[in-house]
C-alpha positions as CSV (number, residue, x, y, z in Angstrom):
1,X,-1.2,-2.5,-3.3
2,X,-2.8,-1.1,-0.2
3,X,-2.2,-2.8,3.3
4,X,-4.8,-1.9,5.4
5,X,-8.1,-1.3,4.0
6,X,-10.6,0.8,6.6
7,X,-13.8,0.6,6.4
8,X,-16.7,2.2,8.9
9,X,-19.6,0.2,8.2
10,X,-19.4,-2.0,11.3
11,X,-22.6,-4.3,10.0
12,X,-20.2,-5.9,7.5
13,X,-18.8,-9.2,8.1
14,X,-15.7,-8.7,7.1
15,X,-15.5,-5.4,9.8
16,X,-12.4,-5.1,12.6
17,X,-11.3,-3.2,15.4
18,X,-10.1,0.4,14.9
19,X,-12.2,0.2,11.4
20,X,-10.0,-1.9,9.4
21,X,-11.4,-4.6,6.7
22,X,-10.4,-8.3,7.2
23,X,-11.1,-9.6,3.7
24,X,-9.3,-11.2,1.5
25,X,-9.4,-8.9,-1.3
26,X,-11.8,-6.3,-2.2
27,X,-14.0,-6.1,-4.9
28,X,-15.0,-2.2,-5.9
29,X,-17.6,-1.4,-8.8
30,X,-18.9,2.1,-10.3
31,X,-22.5,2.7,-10.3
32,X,-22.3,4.7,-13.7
33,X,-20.6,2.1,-15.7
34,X,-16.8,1.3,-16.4
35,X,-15.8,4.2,-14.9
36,X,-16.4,6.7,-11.9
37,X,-16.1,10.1,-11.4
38,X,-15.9,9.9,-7.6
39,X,-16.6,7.9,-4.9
40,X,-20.1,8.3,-4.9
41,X,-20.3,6.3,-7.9
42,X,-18.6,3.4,-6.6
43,X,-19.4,0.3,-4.5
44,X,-17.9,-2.4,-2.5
45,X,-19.6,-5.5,-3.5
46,X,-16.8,-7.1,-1.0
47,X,-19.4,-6.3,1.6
48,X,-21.9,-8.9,3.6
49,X,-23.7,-8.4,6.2
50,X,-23.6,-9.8,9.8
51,X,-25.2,-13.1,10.3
C-alpha cells in the first residue's frame, strides 16, 4: 500500500505541507460506475473542506 499520499488541493482538511494527505485512509470512487478508464473519472470522496 502507498505511504505518502499527495494531494494539491490545499482547501481540504486533511491537506499538509509539501502537498501530502494526512488522512487516515482514502476513499476513491469512479464517476462512470464500478470502473474508470482514467483519472478523470474518479473521485476522492476522502476530501472535506476547511472549516
Amino acid at each position: 500500500m502507498a505511504q505518502v499520499v499527495l494531494c494539491e488541493v490545499n482547501n481540504c482538511t486533511y491537506w499538509g505541507s509539501g502537498n501530502k494527505c494526512s488522512a487516515e485512509a482514502i476513499y476513491v470512487v469512479s464517476s462512470k460506475g464500478k470502473q474508470a478508464s482514467n483519472s478523470e473519472e474518479t473521485d476522492c470522496k476522502t476530501f472535506e473542506p476547511d472549516a
